[in-house]
C-alpha positions as CSV (number, residue, x, y, z in Angstrom):
1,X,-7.0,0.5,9.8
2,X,-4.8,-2.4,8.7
3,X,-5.2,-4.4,12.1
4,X,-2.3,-4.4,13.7
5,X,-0.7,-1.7,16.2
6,X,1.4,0.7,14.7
7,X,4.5,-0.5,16.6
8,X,4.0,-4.2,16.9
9,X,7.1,-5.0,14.9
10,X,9.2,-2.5,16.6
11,X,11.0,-4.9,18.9
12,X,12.2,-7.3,15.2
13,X,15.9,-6.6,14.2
14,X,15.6,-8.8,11.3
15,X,12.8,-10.5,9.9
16,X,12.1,-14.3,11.2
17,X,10.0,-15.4,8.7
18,X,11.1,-17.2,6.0
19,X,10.0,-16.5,1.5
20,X,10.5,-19.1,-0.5
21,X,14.2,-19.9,-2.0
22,X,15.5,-22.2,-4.4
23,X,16.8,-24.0,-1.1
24,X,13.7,-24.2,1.0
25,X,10.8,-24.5,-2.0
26,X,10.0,-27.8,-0.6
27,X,8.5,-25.5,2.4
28,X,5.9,-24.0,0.3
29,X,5.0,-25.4,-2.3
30,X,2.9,-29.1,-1.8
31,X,5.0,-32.5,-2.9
32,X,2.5,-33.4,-5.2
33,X,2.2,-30.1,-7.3
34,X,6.3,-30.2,-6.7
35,X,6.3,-34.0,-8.2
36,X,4.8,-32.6,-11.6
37,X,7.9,-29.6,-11.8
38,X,11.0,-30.0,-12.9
39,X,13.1,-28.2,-10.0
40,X,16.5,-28.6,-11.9
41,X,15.2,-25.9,-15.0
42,X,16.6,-22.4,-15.1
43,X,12.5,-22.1,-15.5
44,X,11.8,-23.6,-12.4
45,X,14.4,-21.0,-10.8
46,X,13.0,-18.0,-12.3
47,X,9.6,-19.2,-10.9
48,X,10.8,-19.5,-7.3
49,X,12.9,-16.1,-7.5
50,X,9.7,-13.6,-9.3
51,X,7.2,-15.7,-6.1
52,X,10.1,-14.7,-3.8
53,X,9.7,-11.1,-5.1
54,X,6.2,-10.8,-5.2
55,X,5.6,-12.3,-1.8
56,X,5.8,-10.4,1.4
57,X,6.0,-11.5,5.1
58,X,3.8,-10.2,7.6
59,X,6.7,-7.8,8.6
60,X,7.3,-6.4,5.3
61,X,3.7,-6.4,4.5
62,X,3.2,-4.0,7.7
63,X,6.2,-1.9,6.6
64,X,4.1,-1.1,3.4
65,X,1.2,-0.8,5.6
66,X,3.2,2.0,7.6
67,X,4.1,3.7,4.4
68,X,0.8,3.7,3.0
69,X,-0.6,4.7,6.2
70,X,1.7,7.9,6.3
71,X,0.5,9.2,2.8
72,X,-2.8,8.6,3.5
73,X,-2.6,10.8,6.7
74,X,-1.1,13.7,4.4
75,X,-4.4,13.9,2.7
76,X,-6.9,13.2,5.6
77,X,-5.3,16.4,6.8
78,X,-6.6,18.4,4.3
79,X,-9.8,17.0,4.3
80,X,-13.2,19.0,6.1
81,X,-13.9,18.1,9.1
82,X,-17.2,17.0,7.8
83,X,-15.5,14.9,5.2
84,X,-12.8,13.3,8.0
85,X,-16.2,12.2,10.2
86,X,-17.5,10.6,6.9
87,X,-13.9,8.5,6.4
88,X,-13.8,8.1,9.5
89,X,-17.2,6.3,10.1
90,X,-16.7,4.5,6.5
91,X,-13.3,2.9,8.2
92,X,-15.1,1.6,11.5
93,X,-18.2,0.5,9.5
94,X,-16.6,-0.9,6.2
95,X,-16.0,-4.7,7.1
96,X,-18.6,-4.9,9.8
97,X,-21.6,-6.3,8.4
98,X,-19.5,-8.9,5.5
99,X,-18.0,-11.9,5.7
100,X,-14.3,-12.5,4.5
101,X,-15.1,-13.2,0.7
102,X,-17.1,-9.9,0.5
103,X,-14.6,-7.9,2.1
104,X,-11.8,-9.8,-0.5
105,X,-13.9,-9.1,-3.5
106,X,-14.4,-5.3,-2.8
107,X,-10.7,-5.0,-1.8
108,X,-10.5,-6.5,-5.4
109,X,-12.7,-4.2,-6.7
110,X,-11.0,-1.0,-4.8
111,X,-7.6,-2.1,-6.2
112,X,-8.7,-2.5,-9.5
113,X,-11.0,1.0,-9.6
114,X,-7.5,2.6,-8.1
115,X,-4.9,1.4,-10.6
């Protein structure tokens, strides 16, 4: 469902890519935008630490994908079997026919309905 094998990270004992730090900003974020910040400001800090939180690496990312996975398998258990066939073909068929921006949009759209 989310792309990737279930246990394609299984071989990692610690994560190899890097999230941004207030020691390796210069990484991520483009010299020109970073020539218009003031990187010395305890604002500046708080900046890099909540992007640090709210970004995720492929391998965490997956993690969350695992977890999400497993709760969503507790309820297709309970569904009918003609209701699984339905998911089921909704799944396979759901990004088929649009491009990346549609798909982005109703993921969008899905997250926003679900919260």
């Amino acid at each position: 469902m989310y792309g990737v094998e279930w246990n394609y990270y299984d071989h990692l004992k610690f994560d190899p890519e890097d999230k941004i730090t207030e020691f390796n900003y210069e990484k991520f974020i483009p010299k020109q935008v970073l020539s218009k910040m003031d990187t010395k400001s305890a604002e500046f800090k708080k900046f890099i630490k909540l992007t640090n939180l709210n970004s995720k690496t492929k391998w965490e990312q997956h993690k969350d994908n695992q977890e999400n996975f497993s709760e969503l398998m507790q309820i297709i258990t309970q569904l009918s079997q003609e209701e699984t066939e339905i998911f089921l073909h909704l799944v396979k068929n759901r990004s088929r026919s649009m491009n990346n921006q549609q798909q982005l949009t109703n993921d969008l759209i899905d997250q926003a309905c679900s919260d």
